[in-house]
N, C-alpha and C positions, 0 to 999 in steps of 0.2 A: 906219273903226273895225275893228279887229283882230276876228273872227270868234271863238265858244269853243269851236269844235271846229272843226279843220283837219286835213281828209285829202288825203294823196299821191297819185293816179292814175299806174300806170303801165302798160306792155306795149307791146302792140301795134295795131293802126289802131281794132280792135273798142272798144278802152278810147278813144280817140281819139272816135271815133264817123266814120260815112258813109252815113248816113242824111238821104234827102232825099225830098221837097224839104221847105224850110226853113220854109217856112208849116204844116210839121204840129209845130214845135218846141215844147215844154211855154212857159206862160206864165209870167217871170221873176219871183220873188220878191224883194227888197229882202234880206230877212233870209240867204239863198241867194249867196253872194259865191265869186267867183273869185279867184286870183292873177294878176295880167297887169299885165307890163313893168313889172315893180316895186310894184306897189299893187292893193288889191284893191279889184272893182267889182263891183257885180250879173253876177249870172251869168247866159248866156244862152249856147245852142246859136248856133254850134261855139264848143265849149270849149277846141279844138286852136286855132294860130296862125291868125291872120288872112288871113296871106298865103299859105295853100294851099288851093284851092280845092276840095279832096279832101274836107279836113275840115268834116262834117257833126252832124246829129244823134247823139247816143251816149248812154250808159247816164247820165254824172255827172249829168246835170241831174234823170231821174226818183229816183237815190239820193237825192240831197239834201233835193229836195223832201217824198220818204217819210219822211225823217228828223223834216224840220220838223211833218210829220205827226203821229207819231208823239210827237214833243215841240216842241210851238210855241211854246216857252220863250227856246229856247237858236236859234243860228243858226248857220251851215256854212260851212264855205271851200272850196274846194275850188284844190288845186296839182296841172294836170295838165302831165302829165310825159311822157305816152306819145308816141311817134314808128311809124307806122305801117313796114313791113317790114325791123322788125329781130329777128333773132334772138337770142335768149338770151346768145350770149357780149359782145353789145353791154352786155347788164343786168350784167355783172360787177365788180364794185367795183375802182377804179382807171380805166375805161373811162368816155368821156366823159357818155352819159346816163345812167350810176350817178351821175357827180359832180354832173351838172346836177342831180337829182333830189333828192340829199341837198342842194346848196346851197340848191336855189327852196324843201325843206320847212324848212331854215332861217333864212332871209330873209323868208320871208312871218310866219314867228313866230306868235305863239300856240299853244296845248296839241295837238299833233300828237295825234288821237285813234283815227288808223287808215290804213294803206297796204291800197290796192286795185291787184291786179296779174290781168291779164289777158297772157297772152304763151303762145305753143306753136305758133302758125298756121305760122310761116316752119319750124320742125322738123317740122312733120308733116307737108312735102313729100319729106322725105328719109329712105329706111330707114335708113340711113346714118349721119345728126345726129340720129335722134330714141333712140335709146335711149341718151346721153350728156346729154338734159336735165337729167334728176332731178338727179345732180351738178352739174351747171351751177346750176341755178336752188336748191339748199340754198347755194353759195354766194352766191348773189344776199342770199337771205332770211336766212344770220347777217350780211352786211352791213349790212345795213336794221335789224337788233337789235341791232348793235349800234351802231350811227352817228346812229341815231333812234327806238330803240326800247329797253326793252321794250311794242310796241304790236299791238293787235289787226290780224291777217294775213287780208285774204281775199281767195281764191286764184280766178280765175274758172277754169273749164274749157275748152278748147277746145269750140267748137259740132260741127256735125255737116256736114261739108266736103264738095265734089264726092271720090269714091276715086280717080279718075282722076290727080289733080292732089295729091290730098293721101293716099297710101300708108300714111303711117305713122303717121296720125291717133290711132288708139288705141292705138301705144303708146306717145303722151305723153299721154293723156287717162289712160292707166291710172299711171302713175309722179305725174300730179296728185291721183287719188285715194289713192294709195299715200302722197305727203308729207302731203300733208291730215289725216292719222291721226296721222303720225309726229310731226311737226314741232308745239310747245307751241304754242298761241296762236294757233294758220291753220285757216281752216274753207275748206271746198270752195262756189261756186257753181256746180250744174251749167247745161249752158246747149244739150244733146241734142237737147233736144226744140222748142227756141225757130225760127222758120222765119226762112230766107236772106233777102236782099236776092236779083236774079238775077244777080249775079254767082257765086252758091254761099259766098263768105267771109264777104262781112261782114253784120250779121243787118238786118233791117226793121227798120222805126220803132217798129214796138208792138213786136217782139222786142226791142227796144235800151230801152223802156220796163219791158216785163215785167226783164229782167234788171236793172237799175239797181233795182228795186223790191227784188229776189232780195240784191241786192248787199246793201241797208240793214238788211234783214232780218237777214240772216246777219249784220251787224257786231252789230246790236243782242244776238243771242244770246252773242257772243265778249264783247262789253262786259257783259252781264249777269254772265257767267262770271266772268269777272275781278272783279267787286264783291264777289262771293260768295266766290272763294277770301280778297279779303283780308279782309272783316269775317269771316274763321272764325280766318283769323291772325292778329286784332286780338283775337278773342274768346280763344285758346290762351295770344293773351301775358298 
């Protein structure tokens, strides 16, 4: 059964999840459903393909769950899209995991109710590629508005990286706060202060819990928004 709220997952491995081991994984809800290989099924940690061993624990399963929280009415899908070390010009519309992305959130069908994008890690190893994100990724995001949207946008932040390895870290964290303002409809989840896994990139298990929490949170505030602007425009007409 088709789920009544279906969100996009996209970026990079963080949105993914690597997070192990796999016996600390949240406990699968029924109502809580995935997109995979054409049909949707309960969800369960890793949310990423099957056949990479990489892919672990990640934020989608604690968002969902806080959702159903929140309202255990209604039930979640979740279409994850993310592909771990790609860089933002991969996210560009016409390039293949834009297209896979818009096809899976329209194949899986039902009422798209929100895309979650995590991506900046691979630009903040390079002085060089990082101050060309923000244009990059405003192209990403009117893609997404317009190919599947007008829908609530939340924007993760890059974490808090080794400096050695990732130089330019803050300034694509600071161009993510700066669109987050800008851009209608995208709220910022910061993720600073959340602690690494030791590899330094990708966050722990309760970090990947607390931020998936952070994630549900912040959509529920973008979806309140949106009800309000349109019952005042319902109210003016």
């Amino acid at each position: 059964m088709r789920p009544s709220r279906v969100f996009l997952l996209a970026g990079q491995s963080n949105m993914v999840g690597r997070g192990f081991p796999l016996s600390m994984a949240e406990t699968p809800d029924p109502r809580l459903q995935v997109w995979r290989d054409g049909a949707w099924e309960t969800a369960s940690d890793p949310l990423g393909p099957r056949d990479n061993a990489k892919n672990g624990i990640g934020p989608g399963m604690s968002f969902g769950l806080r959702l159903l929280e929140r309202d255990p009415r209604r039930d979640v899908g979740l279409v994850m899209c993310a592909k771990g070390a790609t860089p933002i010009s991969k996210w560009q519309p016409g390039r293949v995991l834009y297209n896979r992305s818009v096809e899976g959130a329209k194949a899986a069908g039902g009422r798209l109710a929100g895309i979650l994008f995590l991506q900046g890690e691979y630009e903040a190893e390079s002085p060089d590629d990082a101050p060309a994100w923000g244009t990059a990724f405003r192209r990403t995001f009117d893609a997404f508005m317009t190919d599947l949207g007008p829908v609530p946008f939340v924007l993760g932040q890059i974490g808090t990286l080794p400096p050695d390895r990732s130089p330019a870290q803050q300034i694509v964290r600071d161009q993510q706060a700066v669109l987050a303002e800008e851009l209608p409809g995208v709220a910022l989840v910061e993720t600073i202060d959340l602690p690494t896994a030791p590899d330094g990139v990708h966050f722990s298990v309760d970090a990947y819990r607390i931020l998936g929490a952070r994630f549900a949170d912040v959509w529920l505030e973008l979806a309140a928004k949106r009800r309000r602007r349109f019952n005042r425009l319902l109210t003016r007409g």
